[in-house]
C-alpha positions as CSV (number, residue, x, y, z in Angstrom):
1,X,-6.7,1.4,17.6
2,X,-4.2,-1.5,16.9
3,X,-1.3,1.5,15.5
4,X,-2.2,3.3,19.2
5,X,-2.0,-0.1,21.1
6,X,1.6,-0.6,19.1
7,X,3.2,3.1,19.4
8,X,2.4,3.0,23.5
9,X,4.0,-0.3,23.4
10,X,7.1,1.2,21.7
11,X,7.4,4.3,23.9
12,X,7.3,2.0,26.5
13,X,10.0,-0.1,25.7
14,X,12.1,2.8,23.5
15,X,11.5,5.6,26.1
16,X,10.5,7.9,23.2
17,X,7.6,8.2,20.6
18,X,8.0,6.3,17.1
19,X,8.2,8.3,14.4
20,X,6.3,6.6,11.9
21,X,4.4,2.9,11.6
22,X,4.1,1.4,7.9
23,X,1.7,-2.3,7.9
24,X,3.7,-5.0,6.3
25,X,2.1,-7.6,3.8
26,X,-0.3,-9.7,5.3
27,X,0.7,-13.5,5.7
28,X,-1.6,-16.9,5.6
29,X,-2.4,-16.3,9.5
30,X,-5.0,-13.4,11.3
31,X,-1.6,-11.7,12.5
32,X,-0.8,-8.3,11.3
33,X,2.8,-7.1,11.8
34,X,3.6,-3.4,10.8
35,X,7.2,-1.5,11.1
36,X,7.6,1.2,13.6
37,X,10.5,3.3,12.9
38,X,12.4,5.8,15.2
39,X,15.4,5.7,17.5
40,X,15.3,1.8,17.3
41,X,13.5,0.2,14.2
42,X,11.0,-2.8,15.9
43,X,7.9,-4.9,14.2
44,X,5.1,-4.4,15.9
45,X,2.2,-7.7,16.1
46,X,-1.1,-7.9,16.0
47,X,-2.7,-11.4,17.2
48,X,-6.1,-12.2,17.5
49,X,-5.0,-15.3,19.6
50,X,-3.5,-14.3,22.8
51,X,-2.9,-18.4,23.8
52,X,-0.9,-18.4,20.5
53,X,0.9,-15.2,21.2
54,X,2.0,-16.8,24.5
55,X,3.6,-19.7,23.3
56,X,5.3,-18.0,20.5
57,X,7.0,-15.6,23.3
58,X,7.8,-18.6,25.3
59,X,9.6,-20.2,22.8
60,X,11.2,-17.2,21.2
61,X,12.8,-16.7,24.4
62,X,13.5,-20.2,24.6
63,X,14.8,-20.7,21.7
64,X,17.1,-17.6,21.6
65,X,18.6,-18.8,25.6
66,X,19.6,-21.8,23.1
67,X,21.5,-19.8,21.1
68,X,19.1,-20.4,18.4
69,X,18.3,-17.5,15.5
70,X,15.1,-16.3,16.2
71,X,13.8,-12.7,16.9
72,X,13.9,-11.2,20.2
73,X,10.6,-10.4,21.9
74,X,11.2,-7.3,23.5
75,X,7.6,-6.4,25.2
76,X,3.9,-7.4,25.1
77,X,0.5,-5.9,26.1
78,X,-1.0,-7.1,29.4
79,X,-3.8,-8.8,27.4
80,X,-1.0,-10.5,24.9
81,X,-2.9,-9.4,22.0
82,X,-0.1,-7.2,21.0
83,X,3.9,-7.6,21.4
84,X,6.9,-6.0,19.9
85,X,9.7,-7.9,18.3
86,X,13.4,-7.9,16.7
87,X,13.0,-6.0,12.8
88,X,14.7,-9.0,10.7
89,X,14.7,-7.0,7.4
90,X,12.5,-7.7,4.2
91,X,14.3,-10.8,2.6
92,X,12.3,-14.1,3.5
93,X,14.4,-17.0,2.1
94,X,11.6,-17.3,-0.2
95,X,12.3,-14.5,-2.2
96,X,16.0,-14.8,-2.1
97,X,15.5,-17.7,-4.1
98,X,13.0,-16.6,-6.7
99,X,15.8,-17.0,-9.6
100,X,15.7,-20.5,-9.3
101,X,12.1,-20.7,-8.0
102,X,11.6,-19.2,-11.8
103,X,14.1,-20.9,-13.4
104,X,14.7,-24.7,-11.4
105,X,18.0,-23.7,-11.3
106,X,19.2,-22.8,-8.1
107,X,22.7,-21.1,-8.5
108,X,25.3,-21.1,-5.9
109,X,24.3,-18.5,-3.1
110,X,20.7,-19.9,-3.4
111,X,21.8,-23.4,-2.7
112,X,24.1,-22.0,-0.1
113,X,20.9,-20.8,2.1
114,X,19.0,-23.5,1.2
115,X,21.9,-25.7,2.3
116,X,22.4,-23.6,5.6
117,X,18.5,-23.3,6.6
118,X,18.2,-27.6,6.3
119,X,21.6,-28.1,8.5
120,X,19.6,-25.3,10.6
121,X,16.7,-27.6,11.4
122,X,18.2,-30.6,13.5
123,X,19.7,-28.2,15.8
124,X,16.1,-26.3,16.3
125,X,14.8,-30.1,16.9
126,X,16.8,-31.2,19.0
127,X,18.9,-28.1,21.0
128,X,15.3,-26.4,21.2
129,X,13.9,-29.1,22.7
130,X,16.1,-29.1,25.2
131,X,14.5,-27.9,28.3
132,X,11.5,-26.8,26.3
133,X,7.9,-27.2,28.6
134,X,5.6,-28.5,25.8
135,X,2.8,-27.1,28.0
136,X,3.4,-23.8,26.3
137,X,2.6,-25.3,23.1
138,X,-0.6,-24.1,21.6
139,X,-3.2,-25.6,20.3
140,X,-2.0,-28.7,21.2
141,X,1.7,-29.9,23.5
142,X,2.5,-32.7,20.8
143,X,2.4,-34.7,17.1
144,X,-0.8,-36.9,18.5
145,X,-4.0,-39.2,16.6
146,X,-6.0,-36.2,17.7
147,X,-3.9,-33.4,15.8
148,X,-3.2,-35.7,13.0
149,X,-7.3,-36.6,12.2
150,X,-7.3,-32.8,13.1
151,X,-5.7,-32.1,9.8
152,X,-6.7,-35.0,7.4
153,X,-10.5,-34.3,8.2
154,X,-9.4,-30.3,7.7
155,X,-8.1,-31.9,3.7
156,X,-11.3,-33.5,3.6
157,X,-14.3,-31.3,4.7
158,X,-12.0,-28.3,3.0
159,X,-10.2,-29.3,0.2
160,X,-11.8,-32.4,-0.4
161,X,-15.5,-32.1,-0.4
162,X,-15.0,-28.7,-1.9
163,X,-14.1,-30.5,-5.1
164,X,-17.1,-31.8,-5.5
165,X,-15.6,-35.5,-5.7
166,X,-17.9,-38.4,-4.3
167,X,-16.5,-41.0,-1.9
168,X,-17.1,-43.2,0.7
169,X,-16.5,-41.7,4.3
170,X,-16.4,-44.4,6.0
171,X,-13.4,-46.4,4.1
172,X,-11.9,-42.7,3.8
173,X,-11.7,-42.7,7.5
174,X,-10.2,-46.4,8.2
175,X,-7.3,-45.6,5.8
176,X,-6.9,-41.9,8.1
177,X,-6.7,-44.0,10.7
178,X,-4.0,-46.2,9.5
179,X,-2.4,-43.3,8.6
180,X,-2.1,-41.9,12.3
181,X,-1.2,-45.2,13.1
182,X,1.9,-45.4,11.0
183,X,2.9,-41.6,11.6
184,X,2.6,-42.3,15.4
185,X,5.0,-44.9,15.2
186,X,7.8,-42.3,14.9
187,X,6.9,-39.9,18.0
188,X,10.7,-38.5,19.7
189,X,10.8,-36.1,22.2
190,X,11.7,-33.7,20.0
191,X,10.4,-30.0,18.6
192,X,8.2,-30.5,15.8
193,X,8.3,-26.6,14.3
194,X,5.5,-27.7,12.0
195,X,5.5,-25.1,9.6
196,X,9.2,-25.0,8.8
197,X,8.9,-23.7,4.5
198,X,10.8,-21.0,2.9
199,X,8.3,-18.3,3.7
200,X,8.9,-19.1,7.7
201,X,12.5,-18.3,7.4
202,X,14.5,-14.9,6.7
203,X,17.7,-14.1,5.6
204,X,19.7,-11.7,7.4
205,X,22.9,-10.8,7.2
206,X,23.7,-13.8,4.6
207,X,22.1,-16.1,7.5
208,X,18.7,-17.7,7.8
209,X,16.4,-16.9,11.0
210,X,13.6,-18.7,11.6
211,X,10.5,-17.1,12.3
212,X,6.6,-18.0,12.6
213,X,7.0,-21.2,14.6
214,X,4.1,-20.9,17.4
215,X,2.8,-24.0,15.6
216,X,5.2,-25.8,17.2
217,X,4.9,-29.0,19.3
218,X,6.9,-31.9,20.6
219,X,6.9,-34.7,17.7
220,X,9.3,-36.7,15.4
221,X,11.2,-34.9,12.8
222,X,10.3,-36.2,9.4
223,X,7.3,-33.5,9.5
224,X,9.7,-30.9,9.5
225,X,11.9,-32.4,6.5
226,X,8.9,-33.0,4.5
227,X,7.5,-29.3,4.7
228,X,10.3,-27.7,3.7
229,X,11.4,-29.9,1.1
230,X,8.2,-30.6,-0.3
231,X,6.6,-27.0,-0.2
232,X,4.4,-26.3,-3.6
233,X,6.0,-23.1,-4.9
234,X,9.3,-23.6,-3.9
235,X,9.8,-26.3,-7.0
236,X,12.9,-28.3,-5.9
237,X,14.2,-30.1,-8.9
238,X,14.3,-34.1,-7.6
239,X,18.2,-33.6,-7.5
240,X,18.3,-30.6,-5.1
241,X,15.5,-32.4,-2.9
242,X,17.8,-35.5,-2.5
243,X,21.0,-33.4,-2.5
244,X,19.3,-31.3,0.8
245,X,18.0,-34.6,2.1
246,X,21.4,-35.5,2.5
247,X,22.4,-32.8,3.7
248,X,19.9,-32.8,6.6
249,X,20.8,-36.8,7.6
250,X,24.6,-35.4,7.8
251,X,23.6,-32.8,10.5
252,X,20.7,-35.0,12.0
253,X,23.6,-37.5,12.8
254,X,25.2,-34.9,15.5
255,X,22.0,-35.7,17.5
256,X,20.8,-39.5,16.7
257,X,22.0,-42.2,14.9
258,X,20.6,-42.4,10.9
259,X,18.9,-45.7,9.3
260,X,19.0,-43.9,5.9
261,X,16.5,-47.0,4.8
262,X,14.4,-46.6,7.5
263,X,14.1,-42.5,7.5
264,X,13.3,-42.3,3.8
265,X,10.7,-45.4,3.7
266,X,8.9,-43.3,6.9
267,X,9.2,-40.0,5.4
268,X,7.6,-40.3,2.5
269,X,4.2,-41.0,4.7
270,X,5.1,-37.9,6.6
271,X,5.6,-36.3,3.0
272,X,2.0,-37.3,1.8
273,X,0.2,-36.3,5.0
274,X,2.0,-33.0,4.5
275,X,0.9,-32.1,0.8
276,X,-3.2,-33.8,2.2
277,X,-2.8,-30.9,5.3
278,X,-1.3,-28.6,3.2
279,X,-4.3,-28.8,0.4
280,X,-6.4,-28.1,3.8
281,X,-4.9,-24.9,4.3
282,X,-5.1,-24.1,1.0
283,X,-8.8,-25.4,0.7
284,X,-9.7,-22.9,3.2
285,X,-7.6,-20.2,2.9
286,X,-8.6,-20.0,-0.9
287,X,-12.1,-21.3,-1.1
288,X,-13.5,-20.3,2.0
289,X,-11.3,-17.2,2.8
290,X,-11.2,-16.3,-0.8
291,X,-7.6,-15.6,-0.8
292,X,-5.9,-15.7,-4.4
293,X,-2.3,-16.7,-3.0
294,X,-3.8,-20.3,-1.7
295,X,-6.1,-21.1,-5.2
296,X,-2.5,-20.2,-7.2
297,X,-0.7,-22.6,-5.2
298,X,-3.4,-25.7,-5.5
299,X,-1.5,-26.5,-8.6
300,X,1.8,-27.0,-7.7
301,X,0.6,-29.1,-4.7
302,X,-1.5,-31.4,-6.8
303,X,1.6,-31.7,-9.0
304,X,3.9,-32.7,-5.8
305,X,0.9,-35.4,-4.9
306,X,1.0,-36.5,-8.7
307,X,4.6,-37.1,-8.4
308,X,4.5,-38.9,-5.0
309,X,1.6,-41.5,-6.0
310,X,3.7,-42.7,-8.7
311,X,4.9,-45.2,-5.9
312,X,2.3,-47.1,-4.5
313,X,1.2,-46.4,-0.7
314,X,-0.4,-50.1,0.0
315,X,-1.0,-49.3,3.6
316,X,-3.7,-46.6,2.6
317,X,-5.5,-48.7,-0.8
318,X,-9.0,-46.4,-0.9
319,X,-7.2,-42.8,0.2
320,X,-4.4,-44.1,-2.2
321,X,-7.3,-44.3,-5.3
322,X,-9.2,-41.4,-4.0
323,X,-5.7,-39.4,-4.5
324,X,-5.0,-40.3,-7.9
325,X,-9.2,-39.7,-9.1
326,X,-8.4,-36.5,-7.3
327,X,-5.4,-35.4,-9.1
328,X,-6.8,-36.6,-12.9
329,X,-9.9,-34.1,-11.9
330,X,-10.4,-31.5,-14.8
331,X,-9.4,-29.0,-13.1
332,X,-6.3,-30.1,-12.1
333,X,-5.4,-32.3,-15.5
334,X,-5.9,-29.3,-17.6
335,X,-3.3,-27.0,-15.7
336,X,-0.9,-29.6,-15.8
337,X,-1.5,-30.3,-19.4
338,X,-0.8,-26.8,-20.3
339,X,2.4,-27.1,-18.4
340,X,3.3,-30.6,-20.3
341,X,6.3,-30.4,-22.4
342,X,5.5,-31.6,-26.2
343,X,8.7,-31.9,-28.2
344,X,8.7,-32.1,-32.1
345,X,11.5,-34.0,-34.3
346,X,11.5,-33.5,-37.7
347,X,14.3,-34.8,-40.1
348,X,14.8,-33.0,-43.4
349,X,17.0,-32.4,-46.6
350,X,18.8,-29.4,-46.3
351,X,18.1,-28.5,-50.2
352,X,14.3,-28.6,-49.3
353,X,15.1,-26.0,-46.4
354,X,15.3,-26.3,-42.7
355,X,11.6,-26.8,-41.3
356,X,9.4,-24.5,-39.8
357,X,8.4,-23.9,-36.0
358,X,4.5,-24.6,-36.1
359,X,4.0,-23.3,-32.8
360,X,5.5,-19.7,-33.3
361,X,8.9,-20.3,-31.0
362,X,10.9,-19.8,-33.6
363,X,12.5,-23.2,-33.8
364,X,15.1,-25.3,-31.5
365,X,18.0,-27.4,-32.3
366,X,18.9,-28.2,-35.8
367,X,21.6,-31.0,-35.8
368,X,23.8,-31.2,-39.4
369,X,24.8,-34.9,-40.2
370,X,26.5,-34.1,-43.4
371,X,29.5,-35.2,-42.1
372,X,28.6,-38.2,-41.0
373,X,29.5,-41.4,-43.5
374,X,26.9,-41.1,-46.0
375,X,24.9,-44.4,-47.1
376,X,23.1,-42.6,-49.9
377,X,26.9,-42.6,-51.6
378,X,26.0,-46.6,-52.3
379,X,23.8,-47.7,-54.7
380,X,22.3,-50.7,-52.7
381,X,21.1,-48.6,-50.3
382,X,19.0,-46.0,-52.3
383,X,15.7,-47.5,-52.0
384,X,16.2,-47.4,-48.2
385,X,15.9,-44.9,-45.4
386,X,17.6,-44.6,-42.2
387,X,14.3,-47.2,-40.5
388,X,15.8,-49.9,-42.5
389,X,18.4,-52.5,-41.2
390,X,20.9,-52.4,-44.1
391,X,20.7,-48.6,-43.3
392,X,20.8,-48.8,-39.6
393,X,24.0,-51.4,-39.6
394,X,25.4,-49.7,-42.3
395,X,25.5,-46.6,-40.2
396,X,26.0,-48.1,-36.6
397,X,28.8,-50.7,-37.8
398,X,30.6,-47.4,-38.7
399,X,30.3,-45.9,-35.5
400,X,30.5,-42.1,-36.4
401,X,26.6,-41.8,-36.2
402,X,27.1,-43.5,-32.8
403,X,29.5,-41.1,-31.3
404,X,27.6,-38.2,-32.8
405,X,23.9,-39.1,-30.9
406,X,25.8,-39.2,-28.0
407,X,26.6,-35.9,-27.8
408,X,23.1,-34.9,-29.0
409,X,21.5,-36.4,-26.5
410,X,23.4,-34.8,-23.8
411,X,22.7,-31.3,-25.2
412,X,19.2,-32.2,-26.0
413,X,18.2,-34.0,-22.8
414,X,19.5,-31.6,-20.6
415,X,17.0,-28.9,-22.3
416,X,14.4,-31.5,-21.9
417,X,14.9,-31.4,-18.3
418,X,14.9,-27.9,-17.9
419,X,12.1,-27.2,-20.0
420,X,10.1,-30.0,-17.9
421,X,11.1,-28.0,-14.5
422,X,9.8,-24.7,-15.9
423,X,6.9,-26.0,-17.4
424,X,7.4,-25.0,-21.0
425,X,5.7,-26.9,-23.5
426,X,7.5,-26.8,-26.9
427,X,10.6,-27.7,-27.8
428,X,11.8,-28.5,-31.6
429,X,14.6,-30.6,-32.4
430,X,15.1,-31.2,-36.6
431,X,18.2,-33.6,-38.2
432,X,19.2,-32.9,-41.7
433,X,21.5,-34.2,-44.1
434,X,21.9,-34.5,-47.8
435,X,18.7,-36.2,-49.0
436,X,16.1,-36.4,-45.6
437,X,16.4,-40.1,-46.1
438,X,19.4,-42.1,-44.5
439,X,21.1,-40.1,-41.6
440,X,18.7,-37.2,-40.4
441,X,16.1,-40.0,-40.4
442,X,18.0,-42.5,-38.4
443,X,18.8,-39.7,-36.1
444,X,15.9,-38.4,-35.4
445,X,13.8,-42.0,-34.9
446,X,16.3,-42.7,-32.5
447,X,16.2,-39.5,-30.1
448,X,12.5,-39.6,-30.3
449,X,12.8,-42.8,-28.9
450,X,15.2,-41.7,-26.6
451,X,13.1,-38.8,-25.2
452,X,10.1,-41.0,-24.9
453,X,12.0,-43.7,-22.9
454,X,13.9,-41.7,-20.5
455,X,11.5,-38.7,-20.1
456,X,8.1,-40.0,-20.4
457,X,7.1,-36.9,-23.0
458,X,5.1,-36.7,-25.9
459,X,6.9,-36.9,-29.1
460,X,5.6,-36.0,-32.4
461,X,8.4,-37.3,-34.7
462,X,8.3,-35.9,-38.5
463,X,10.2,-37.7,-41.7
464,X,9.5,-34.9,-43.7
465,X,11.0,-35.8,-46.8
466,X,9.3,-39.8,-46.7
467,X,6.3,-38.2,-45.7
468,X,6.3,-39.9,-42.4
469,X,4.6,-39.1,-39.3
470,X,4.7,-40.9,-35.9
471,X,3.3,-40.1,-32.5
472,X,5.1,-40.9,-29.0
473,X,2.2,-40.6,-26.3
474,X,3.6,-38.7,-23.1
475,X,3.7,-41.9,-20.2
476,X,3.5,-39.0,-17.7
């Protein structure tokens, strides 16, 4: 019935009969879009909401009188169940970055659309609300306490409680409530899109469209900034986040004047009540629904909220403890465990042989300090090992061992880093020199130490030849 209801819409609006209709992957909505093919290609919609049809033809036509890249609405049944719109192609910004989605690093031509698609957003914000009757806005006209309890009592009744976690309603509510009370004290005038992530926006012709935004409503813009910049799966390395953050201020200041201070302290609430609606969603697409692509992407939202509470919210004390019991549950601290990068340091004599890889990679770096100043040429210092001062300012008052962990540890932690982004877990760094005792061994102590400081990782640090062991516990 719904192909019949789509091909008499298309020989309506074509004048001839389509030749053939293919159904395109479903997305998180009810909505069903398929391809009809023939003298003009279109996508054909399916919507089970005819309110929410309305207002995403009222602001498609809206938004494209604007000037604004979104698909054209060409024709819609009488009952707006069903409508036929512009064919956009396959690529959803999404997918054109799946390289660095994969990798965490983005390369030119993905940072190019990522950079394009957040200049993108002020103007829908501000130009699209231009005009705009926020009447047509379904369910609700604006960003309000209503809609935002809407969605933290959605995170708690289906992501929450479907935990399993105890907690107290009642001082769970007063910190919601405080919550609405801070968000609201950003409302604008302007168009809230709501659901502006990677997956809502397609690349055409080089250029990002926007699409899926019948969510929309009038309400302030951080929303917008957190969704997309924040979205699980899309794993922005902290550098590209605050590179696009930029970015968007730049453009935002066309329309309005920027308090960088101000914006960032008020969007990282916005950012948090994001990831809390966003487990909603997930909660009930996944457990309820029982769809796999929601459960998959629990983790990498937990990990955002992880990330986030490492800053204290004192405005929201209980939902701020709840958060962190939440993300130390089993099932959420063993995924991230398995994703925790362990490195191992080992230093060694190369006449004993260069050590092996317990955990079947095959090894890592092995650093030579042979040609470093050697201690172990002086008597006095043969009964010490690169841990001992007349060792360590024998070396560092000499200054080539120095110069030499400098460069290691800009080859070293830049692997560190990436390894941490993709969520490897093993890396192997060994240090060797003449005897295992003076140079590998200073070497070594010190970029374990390094590693710990500045990265927060687990180290298990190995003098082989002193038969030395030492553990660095991961302050992640």
């Amino acid at each position: 019935m719904v192909t019949t209801i789509l091909k008499d819409l298309y020989q309506s609006y074509v004048g001839q009969p389509a030749e053939g209709i293919t159904e395109l992957p479903s997305s998180g909505s009810n909505r069903r879009y398929f391809r009809l093919t023939g003298p003009q290609t279109l996508i054909g919609v399916s919507g089970t909401a005819p309110d929410e049809n309305k207002a995403f033809i009222y602001m498609s036509v809206h938004f494209r009188e604007k000037g604004l890249p979104v698909p054209q609405v060409f024709i819609h049944s009488a009952d707006y169940l069903f409508y036929l719109q512009e064919d956009l192609g396959n690529t959803l910004l999404f997918d054109a970055i799946e390289k660095g989605r994969k990798s965490c690093v983005f390369d030119e031509e993905e940072r190019r659309l990522l950079h394009k698609t957040i200049r993108l957003l002020p103007t829908i914000q501000f130009v699209g609300a231009d005009g705009f009757d926020f009447s047509q806005c379904y369910p609700q006209a604006e960003f309000n306490q209503r809609s935002i309890l809407w969605d933290l009592n959605y995170f708690k009744y289906c992501f929450l409680k479907a935990t399993g976690m105890e907690f107290q309603e009642d001082r769970l509510e007063d910190d919601f409530q405080k919550m609405a009370d801070v968000l609201l004290r950003s409302s604008s005038a302007t168009f809230m899109y709501r659901d502006f992530q990677s997956r809502n926006v397609m690349i055409k012709d080089g250029e990002p469209w926007l699409i899926d935004f019948q969510g929309g409503r009038k309400g302030p813009v951080y929303y917008d900034v957190a969704s997309f910049l924040w979205q699980a799966k899309a794993k922005y390395p902290e550098e590209l986040r605050q590179e696009l953050l930029q970015e968007y201020m730049d453009a935002l200041r066309q329309y309005t004047p920027v308090d960088e201070r101000y914006f960032m302290s008020q969007l990282r609430h916005f950012v948090l009540f994001r990831i809390l609606q966003v487990l909603g969603a997930y909660g009930f697409r996944g457990y309820f629904e029982k769809k796999p692509h929601f459960i998959q992407s629990v983790p990498f939202a937990i990990e955002n909220l992880r990330q986030l509470l490492k800053e204290d919210y004192p405005e929201y004390p209980y939902l701020s403890h709840l958060l962190r019991k939440l993300t130390e549950l089993k099932q959420f601290s063993d995924d991230i465990k398995k994703r925790t990068l362990e490195v191992r340091i080992v230093s060694f004599a190369y006449k004993k042989g260069i050590p092996n890889d317990p955990t079947g990679n095959g090894g890592g770096f092995v650093f030579d300090c042979r040609a470093i100043n050697n201690p172990g040429k002086y008597e006095r210092y043969n009964h010490f090992t690169g841990l001992d001062e007349p060792v360590i300012r024998f070396l560092e008052e000499d200054g080539e061992i120095t110069h030499f962990l400098e460069h290691v540890f800009t080859i070293v932690d830049a692997s560190v880093k990436r390894y941490m982004d993709r969520g490897f877990t093993n890396l192997m760094v060994c240090f060797g020199c003449t005897g295992g005792q003076h140079r590998s061994v200073y070497s070594a102590q010190h970029l374990a130490e390094h590693l710990n400081q500045k990265f927060g990782v687990k180290i298990h640090l190995t003098h082989r030849e002193q038969n030395i062991e030492q553990i660095f516990e991961s302050n992640l």
